[in-house]
Structure formats: C-alpha cells, structure tokens
N, C-alpha and C positions, 0 to 999 in steps of 0.2 A: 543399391538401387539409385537410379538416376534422381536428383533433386526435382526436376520438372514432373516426373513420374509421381513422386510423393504428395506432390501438391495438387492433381490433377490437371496437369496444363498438356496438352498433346504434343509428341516427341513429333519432330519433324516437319512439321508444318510451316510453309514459306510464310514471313511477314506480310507478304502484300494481302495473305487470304483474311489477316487479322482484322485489317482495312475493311474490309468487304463485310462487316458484321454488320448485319441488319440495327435498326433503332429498338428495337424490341430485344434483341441480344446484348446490346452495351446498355437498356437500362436493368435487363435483368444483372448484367457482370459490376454496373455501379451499384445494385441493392447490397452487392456482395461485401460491399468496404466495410461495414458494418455486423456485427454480430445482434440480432434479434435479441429485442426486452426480454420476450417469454425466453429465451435460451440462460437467461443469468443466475436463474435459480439453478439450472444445472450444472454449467459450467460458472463456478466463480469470479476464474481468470478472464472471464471476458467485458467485464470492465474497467480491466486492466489494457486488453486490445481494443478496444472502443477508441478510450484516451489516447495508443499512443498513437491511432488512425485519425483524428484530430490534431493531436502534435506535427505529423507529419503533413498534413493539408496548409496547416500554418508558416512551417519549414520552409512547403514549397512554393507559397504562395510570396516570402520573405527572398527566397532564392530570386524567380522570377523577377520579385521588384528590383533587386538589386544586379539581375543581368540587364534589364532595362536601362538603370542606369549608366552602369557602363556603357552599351551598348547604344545611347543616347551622348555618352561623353567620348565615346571614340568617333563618334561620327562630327558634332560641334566642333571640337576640338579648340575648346576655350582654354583662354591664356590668364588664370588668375592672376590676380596681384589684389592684395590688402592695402589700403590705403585709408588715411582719415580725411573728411571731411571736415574744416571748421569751418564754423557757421556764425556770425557775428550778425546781432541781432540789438540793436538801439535808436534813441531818437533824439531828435533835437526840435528847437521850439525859436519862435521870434516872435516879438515885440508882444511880450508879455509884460505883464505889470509892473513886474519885478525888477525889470529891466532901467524901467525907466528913473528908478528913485536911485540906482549905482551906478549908471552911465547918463550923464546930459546929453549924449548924442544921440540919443534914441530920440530925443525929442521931437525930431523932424519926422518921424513915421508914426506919429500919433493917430493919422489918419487912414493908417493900414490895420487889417485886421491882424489879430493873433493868431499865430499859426503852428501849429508841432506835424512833425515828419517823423513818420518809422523807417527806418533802414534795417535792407535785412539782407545782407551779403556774409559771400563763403570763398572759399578756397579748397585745393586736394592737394595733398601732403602727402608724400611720396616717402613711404619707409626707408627709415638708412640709407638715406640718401641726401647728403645736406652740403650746401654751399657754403662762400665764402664771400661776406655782405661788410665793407666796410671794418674789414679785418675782426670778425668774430663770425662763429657756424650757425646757421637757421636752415631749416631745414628745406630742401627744394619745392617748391612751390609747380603743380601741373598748369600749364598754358591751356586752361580751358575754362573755360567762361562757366558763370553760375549756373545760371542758367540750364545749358546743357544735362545736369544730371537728372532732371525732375520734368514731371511728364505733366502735373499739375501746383501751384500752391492756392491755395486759400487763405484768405486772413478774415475774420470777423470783429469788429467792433463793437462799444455799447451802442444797443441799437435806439437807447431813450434819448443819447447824446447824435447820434447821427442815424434816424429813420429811415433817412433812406439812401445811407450810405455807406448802411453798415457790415456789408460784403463785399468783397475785394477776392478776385478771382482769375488766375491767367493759367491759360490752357496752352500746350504745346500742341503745333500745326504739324504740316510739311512744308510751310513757306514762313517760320517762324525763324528769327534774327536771335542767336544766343548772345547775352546779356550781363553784365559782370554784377547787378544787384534788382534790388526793388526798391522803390522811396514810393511811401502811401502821405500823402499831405494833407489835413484837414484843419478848419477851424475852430478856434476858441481857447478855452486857456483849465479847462476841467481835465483834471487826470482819469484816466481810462485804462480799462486791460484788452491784453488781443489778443486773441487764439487763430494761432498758427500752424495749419499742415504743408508738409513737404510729401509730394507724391514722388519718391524715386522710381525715377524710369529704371527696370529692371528689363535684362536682356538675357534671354526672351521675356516678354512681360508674365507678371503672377498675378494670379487671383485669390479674394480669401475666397474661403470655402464658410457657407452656412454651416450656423454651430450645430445643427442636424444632421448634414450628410460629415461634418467632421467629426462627429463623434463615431461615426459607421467606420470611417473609414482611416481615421487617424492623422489626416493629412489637414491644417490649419492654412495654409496658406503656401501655394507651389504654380509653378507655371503649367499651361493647360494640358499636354503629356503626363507629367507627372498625377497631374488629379485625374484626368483619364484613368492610366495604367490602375491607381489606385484603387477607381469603383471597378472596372473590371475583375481585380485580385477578390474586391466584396466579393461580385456576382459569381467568381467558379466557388469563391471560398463553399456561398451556399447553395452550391448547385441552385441557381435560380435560370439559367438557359434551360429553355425547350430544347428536347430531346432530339427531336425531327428538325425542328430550323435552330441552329445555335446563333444565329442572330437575333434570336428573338426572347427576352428577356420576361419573365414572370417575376411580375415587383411581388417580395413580400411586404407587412404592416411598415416596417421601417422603411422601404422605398416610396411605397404609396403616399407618406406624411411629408418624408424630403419634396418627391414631386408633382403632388398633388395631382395625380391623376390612378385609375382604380384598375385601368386592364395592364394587359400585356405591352410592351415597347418595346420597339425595332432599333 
C-alpha cells in the first residue's frame, strides 16, 4: 500500500490545492502535530511522539537560523580578518610638588598650577604579518587612526575631585576628523581613578538585547537581523501568529513583560 495512503494524505492531489486550505483547515491540520493529553492513558507511546514533535520544531527553527545566516553571509559578503587592538592607556603630571625639591628648574613655574593628563591611545596589529624596524621584526602596525574603530568613548572621573568635570564624552559624527589619541588634562596634584568605555563601532552595528527578551530568545547581543530573525524563530516556535493574519502576533505572559504592552502586535 502506498505510504501516503496509510497515513491518510490523499493520493493525487496537485500542490497548489494545498495552498487553498481554508484558516479553519490549517488550524484544524496544526491541532494535528500533537497527540491529545486524554489519548496518553491509552496510547503510552505518545509521549514519546509529543517530544520528538517538539524536537523537531527546535531542529527547524535552528535550521532556519542558520540558513539565515548563511544566506545573510553570502549576500554581505564580509572579508574577515582577526587582528589585535593595543591600547595604551597612561598619564603624566607637571609641576607638582615633587618636582620641585629634585629639579631647581621647576622653580620658575611655581606660578602655574599642577596639572596630570590621561592618555589613552591604540594601534591594529595585523596578524603574521611583521616588518623590519631598525634591523629586528615588530609586527606591522594598520595606517588607521584611533579613533576610527569606536563609535563612542567615555571616561568618568572622581566626581568629589572634579564636580563638574567629571564626565568626558566623545561621540562619533559624519563630519568627524579620525584621531590618533585622547589627552583628558585636569588640575591639581590628588591621585584619582578613571573608568573607561570603548564603544566599538561594529559593522553592521549590534545591540544588546534586554536580559528579558534574551533569556526568550538566547541571543545576548547581535546586529538588528540577527535579533529580528531570533524573536520570530520564538514567535513560530510558539505558534503565537494569528491564524487568519500571520502578521499579527498574539504576545503570550513572557512577551507582554519584555514589551509591556497587553494586546495583539502587528
């Protein structure tokens, strides 16, 4: 007997009539993925098929991501390369107290204030790939300015030492000059700490994701495709699309808290 036959699927029938199934027919044929609670007392095995019909929604929803991917990577068609980043990060100080009891020539600036400077400069380091500098090998250095890698930095200062200067903040434009460092200069002669973020400009840019909807959805931090692709894989995961509009999304508890809102979204 024909396999189609045994399973009840009707022999002959063109594809396109499949298409044509009413909303009330594909949600009776989706009730079908499923074997009924009340049926488990009788049949045993069908907690056995339950699971591997969850296995499989899993499978394909990992399939899916990862044609995505590809199919996002054959279109960019990005040209990696691993490279390092050093980052040299110090400071220096003038006419400090100190100064003036080991050098007599300080003497003459006794009328300037004290002052320390942070520097905070980098370079890209080009794997296996190294020059010849004064006859010994270092490793090649990229012609691209600091600057360039980073979409933001921030620095914060003690703010009891400097109230109201204790934020340091440069933001990358489209009419912005790339830079080979930073120097932050302030007064006085009190040791302080600094806390320093580098925002790497990543291309295409990433977002994190809320530890809410990354817990749903497993993605920490990715560009805005990839975290798309993601909640949608959630949304078939749990049949949560309206049957009649599949653009229309029925949040359950876990969506509703991510985005605080309590109906349906488009």
């Amino acid at each position: 007997m024909d396999q189609r036959a045994r399973m009840g699927t009707p022999i002959g029938r063109p594809p396109k009539q499949w298409a044509a199934l009413t909303p009330g027919k594909r949600q009776r044929l989706d009730q079908l993925d499923k074997i009924p609670e009340k049926l488990e007392a009788v049949i045993p095995e069908s907690k056995i098929y339950n699971t591997l019909v969850e296995f499989e929604k899993r499978l394909d929803a990992n399939l899916n991501k990862r044609k995505f991917e590809v199919q996002e990577a054959i279109h960019i068609k990005p040209n990696k390369t691993i490279a390092t980043l050093r980052v040299w990060i110090s400071n220096s100080f003038t006419n400090q107290e100190a100064d003036y009891h080991t050098d007599p020539s300080f003497s003459s600036s006794l009328n300037e204030p004290p002052t320390s400077t942070l520097k905070i400069r980098g370079k890209l380091i080009e794997p296996n790939q190294n020059v010849m500098v004064g006859g010994r090998t270092v490793p090649k250095v990229v012609k691209k300015k600091f600057s360039a890698f980073f979409t933001k930095i921030f620095v914060q200062l003690d703010k009891n030492l400097y109230p109201n200067e204790d934020i340091i903040e440069w933001h990358r434009t489209p009419q912005t000059q790339d830079i080979d460092g930073f120097e932050i200069k302030r007064t006085g002669t009190t040791e302080t700490t600094a806390k320093i973020l580098l925002y790497i400009d990543h291309r295409p840019p990433q977002f994190k994701v809320s530890p809410a909807l990354a817990q749903l959805i497993g993605v920490h931090q990715e560009n805005r495709s990839r975290v798309t692709m993601a909640v949608w894989q959630y949304i078939k995961m749990n049949k949560l699309q309206d049957l009649e509009d599949k653009k229309t999304v029925i949040l359950n508890p876990q969506l509703k808290a991510v985005f605080g809102v309590q109906d349906a979204v488009q």
